[in-house]
N, C-alpha and C positions, 0 to 999 in steps of 0.2 A: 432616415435619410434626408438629409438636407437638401434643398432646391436653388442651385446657385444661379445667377440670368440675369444677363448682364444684353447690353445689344449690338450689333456688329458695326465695325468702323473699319474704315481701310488699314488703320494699324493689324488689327487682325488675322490681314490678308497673309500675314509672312507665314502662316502657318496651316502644317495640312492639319481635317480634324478624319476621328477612325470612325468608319461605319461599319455599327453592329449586325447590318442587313450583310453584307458581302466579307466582313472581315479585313479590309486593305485600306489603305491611306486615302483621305479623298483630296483632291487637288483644292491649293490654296484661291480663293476665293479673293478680287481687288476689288471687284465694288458689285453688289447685291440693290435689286431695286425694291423696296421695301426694306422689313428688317428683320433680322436671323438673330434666334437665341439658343446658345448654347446654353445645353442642360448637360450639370457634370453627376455620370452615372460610372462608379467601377472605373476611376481611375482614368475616365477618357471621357473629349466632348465630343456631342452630337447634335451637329449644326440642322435646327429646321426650319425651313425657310417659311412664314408665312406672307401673304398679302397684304399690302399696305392698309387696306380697308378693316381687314380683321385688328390687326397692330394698333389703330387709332381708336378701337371704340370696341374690347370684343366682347361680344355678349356670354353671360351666365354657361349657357348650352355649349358656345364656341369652346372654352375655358375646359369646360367635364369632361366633351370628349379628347379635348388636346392632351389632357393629363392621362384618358384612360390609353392613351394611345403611348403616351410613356412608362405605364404600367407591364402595358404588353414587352415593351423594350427592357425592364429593370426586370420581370419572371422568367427571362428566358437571357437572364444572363447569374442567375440564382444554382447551383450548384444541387441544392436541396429538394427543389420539383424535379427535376428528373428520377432523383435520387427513392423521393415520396411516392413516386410512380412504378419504378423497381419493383419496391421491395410489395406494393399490394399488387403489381404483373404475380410475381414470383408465387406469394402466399396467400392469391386470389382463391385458389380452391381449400387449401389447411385450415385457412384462417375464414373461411366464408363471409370474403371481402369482395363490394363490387367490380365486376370488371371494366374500365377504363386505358385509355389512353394519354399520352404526356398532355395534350391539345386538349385533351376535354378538363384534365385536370386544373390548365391554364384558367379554361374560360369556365369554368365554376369558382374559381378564385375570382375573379375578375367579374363577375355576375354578383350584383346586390339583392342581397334576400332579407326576409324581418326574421321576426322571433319565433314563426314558425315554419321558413324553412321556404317559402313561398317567395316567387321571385318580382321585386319590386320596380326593377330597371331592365326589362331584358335587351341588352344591347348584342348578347350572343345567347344562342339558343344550344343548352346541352341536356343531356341524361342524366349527367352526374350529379347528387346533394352532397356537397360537401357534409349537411350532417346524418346521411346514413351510414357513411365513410366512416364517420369519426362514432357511431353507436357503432358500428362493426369493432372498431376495436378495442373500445370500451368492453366490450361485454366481453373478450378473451383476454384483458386484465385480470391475476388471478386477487390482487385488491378487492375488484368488483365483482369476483365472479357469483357469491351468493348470492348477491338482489341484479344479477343482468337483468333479470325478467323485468325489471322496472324502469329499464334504461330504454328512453324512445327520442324520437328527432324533438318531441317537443319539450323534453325535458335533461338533453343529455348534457347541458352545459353545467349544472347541478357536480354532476359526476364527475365530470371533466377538471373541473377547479379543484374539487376533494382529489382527485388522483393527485393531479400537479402537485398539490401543497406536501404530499406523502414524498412523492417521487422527487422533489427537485429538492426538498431539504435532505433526504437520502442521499443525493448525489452529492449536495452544497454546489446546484449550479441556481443561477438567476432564473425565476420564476416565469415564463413570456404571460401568464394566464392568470395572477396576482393584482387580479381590475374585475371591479363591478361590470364593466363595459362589455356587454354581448356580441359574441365571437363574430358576428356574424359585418359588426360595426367596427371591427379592431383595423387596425394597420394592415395594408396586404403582407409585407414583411413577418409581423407577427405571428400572421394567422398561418404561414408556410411555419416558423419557427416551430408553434405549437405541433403542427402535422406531424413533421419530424421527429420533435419529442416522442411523440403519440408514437411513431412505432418504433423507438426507442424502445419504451415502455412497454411494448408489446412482446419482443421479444425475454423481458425478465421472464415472462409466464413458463411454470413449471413444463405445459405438454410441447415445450421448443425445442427440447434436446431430442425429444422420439420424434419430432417432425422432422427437424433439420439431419435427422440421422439418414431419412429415406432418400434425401436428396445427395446429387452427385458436386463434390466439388465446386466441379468450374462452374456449374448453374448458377452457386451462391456468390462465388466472388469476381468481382468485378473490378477488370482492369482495362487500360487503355487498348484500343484496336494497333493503334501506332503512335509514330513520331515524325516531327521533320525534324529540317536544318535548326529551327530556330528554337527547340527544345519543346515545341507543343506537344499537347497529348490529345489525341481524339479520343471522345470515347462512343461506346453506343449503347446505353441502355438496354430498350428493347423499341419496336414500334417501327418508325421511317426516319426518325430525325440522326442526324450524327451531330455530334457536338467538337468543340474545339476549346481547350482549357490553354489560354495564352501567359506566360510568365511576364511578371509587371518590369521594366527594367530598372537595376539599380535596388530591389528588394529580395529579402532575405530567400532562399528555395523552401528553406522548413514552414513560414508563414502561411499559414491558408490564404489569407489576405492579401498575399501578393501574387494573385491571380485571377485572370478576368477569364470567365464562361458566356459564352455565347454559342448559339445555333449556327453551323453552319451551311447543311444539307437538309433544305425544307424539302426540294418538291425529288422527282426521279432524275430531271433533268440537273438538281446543283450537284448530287450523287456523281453521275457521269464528268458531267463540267472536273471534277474534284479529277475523277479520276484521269482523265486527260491533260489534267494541269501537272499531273507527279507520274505521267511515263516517260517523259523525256528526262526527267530528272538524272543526274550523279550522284547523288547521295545515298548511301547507303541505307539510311533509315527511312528515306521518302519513298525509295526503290521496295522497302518491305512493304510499307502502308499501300504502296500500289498496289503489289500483289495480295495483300488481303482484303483490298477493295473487289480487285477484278474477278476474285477465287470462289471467294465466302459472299458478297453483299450483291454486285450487278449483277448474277446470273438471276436473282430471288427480289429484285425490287419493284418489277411489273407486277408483279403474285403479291409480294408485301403490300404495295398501295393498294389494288384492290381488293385484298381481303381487310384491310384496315375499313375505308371506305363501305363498305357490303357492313362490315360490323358497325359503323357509326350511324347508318341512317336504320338499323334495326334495333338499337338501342333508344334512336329519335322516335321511332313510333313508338318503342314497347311507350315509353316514359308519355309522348301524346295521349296514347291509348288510357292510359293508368291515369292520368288526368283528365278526359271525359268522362272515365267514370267516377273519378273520386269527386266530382261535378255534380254528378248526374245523381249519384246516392247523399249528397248535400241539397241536393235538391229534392229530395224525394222525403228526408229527414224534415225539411223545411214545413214543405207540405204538409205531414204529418201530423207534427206539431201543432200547426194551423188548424187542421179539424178538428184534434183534440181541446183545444181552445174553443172553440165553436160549440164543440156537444158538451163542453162545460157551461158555456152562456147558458144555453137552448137551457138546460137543466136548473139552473140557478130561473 
């Protein structure tokens, strides 16, 4: 993804730009003090306005987090993290895959870790390893399934590249995993790319037809909740978030490509908001989304947030917890060592 930035000028001004926070046109702008760079992300810009002081001189730190904050904006307008979130909700318990959330899944993409898995920048704090996720489904690869035993976080990229090179010439699709470069260092786009593959890849395994046999239908397939006037599709995963798949204008309906995804229902209140904004409505298909708003989702979104929330900060400790002591037995190992060294001297 290319980084277009350009700076704003009253020419500009004739024009609205769309924000991916609310989803609606933002009023054109005639003069800004300081200066506003649009960043072109999915087919639309989004104006951010910095401080004149930052703009003339910004520092290294300014710079990393300005980007990581357009990162958060490019994952959640990605079709594929919800989608990578689904399918391990769905086959968290078949497939003995950890349990997560779309948000956690965000901020461990977006969390920099080394080669073993250890986190180097913590700018957000999660449970999730991105690479336990990916030994999870490594090892019900039926590819891999005779040496699982040997597939661990510190070693699974090994495995992960030999699957790819089987799997993507099988299919004759383009390799995302075809670099020396460790997963951990790749592209955020990539490393969603590979996710996706991955449970691509997961479902070829032989014991998926007696699994997916126990399940019911509608559980598996997923479709839009509704529609409006303007041809969107909501959808909903699973979790708190509802999504809004907008058609590009002027491009093909059959192109994947000619549609922008974003978040539109973060907290309980944009839920409500949504739903108030489509009762007054005439339209026939905004009048259905109402009702499956007001039927199916409001009555269960107090109880949603907080059992989401009760589950994230008990996931926060187990994983703190699990890290004192995997601390505490490195230190203890340490020690160890050290004496045995010592009543080596003493002897010598």
């Amino acid at each position: 993804n290319t980084l277009e930035e350009r700076n704003f000028s009253e020419a500009d001004g004739r024009y609205g730009y769309w924000s991916s926070r609310t989803g609606s046109r933002i009023r054109p702008r005639s003069r800004v003090d300081g200066h506003v760079y649009h960043f072109y992300r999915i087919n639309c810009f989004i104006p951010i306005i910095l401080p004149p002081h930052i703009c003339q001189r910004p520092s290294k730190r300014t710079v990393t987090n300005f980007l990581s904050s357009m990162n958060f904006i490019d994952i959640q307008s990605w079709w594929e993290v919800p989608c990578i979130a689904h399918f391990c909700s769905l086959f968290s318990s078949t497939f003995k895959l950890p349990e997560f959330y779309i948000e956690e899944l965000e901020e461990a993409l977006l969390t920099d870790t080394d080669a073993e898995g250890e986190v180097v920048s913590t700018k957000v704090c999660t449970a999730l390893k991105l690479s336990e996720l990916i030994v999870a489904l490594l090892k019900g690869c039926d590819t891999l399934a005779p040496i699982s035993s040997q597939i661990s976080p510190s070693n699974y990229q090994m495995f992960l590249r030999r699957l790819f090179r089987e799997k993507c010439q099988a299919y004759n699709v383009e390799n995302p995993f075809n670099t020396d470069t460790d997963f951990e260092k790749l592209p955020l786009r990539t490393k969603i790319l590979i996710l996706k593959y991955l449970c691509d890849f997961r479902l070829d395994s032989e014991d998926v037809c007696n699994t997916i046999s126990g399940y019911l239908p509608d559980s598996i397939r997923l479709e839009p909740i509704g529609y409006d006037r303007n041809g969107s599709s909501y959808w909903y995963f699973y979790g708190t978030r509802l999504y809004r798949e907008d058609r590009v204008p002027g491009k093909s309906k059959a192109s994947k490509a000619a549609t922008i995804w974003q978040v539109i229902c973060f907290t309980e209140e944009d839920w409500r908001n949504l739903a108030t904004k489509l009762d007054n409505s005439t339209n026939q298909k905004e009048r259905a989304l109402h009702e499956v708003l007001v039927e199916n989702f409001l009555p269960k979104l107090s109880k949603l947030f907080r059992e989401q929330e009760r589950k994230r900060r008990a996931r926060l400790l187990e994983h703190r917890t699990s890290s004192r002591i995997r601390l505490l037995r490195e230190k203890q190992q340490q020690q160890q060592q050290l004496e045995e060294q010592q009543q080596r001297y003493v002897r010598c």
